[in-house]
N, C-alpha and C positions, 0 to 999 in steps of 0.2 A: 708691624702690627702688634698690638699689646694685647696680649692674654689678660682675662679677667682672674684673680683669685679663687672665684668658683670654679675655674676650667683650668687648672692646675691639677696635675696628678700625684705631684713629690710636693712634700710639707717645704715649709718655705720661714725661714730662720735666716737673719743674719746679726754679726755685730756689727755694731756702730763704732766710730774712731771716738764717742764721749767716753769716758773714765769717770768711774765716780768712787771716791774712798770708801769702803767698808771696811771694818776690823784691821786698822792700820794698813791694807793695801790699796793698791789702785787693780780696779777692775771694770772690764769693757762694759759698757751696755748693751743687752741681748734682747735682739724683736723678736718673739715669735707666732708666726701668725697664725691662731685655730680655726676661724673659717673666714666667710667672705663679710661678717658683722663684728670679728672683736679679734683681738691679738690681745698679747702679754708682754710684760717685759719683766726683765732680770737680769742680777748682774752676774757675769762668766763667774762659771767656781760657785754658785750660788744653786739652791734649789725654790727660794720663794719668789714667784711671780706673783705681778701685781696687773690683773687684768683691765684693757680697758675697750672702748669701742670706738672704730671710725668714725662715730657720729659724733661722738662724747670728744675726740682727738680734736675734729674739727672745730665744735662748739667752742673748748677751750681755748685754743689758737683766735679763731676771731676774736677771743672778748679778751685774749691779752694785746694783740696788734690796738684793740679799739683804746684800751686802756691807758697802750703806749703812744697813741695820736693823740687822745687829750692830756694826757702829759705832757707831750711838746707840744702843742697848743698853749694850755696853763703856763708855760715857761717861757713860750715867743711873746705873750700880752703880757709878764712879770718883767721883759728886757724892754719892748716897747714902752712901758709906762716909766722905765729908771733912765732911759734914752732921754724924755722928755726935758 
């Protein structure tokens, strides 16, 4: 059974296995979640979080997947036409 975020009593933080450079280092990626509408992220050893919302996460994710099917789309009808 999955617990909702709202129905969690301990704050809920983890990091991710992505790395990303800042100031010549490599440093984890940090979720952390403020309630059950937005999280933050940042990077470990860092204090500046960049907030954002489940809704906003998901919106973004669809319109990249959409962006990347008409891309391979645009590139299958570029080979079909050089096939010819």
């Amino acid at each position: 059974m999955a617990n909702k975020l709202s129905q969690r009593k301990s704050r809920l933080a983890f990091t991710t296995d992505a790395e990303v450079r800042y100031r010549g280092k490599l440093r984890a990626v940090v979720i952390e979640v403020d309630n059950p509408f937005s999280a933050s992220v940042r990077l470990a050893g860092t204090r500046q979080r960049y907030p954002f919302s489940w809704h906003g996460l998901h919106d973004y994710a669809a319109e990249l997947f959409a962006r990347n099917e008409r891309e391979r789309r645009k590139k299958e009808r570029a080979e079909r036409k050089k096939a010819r």
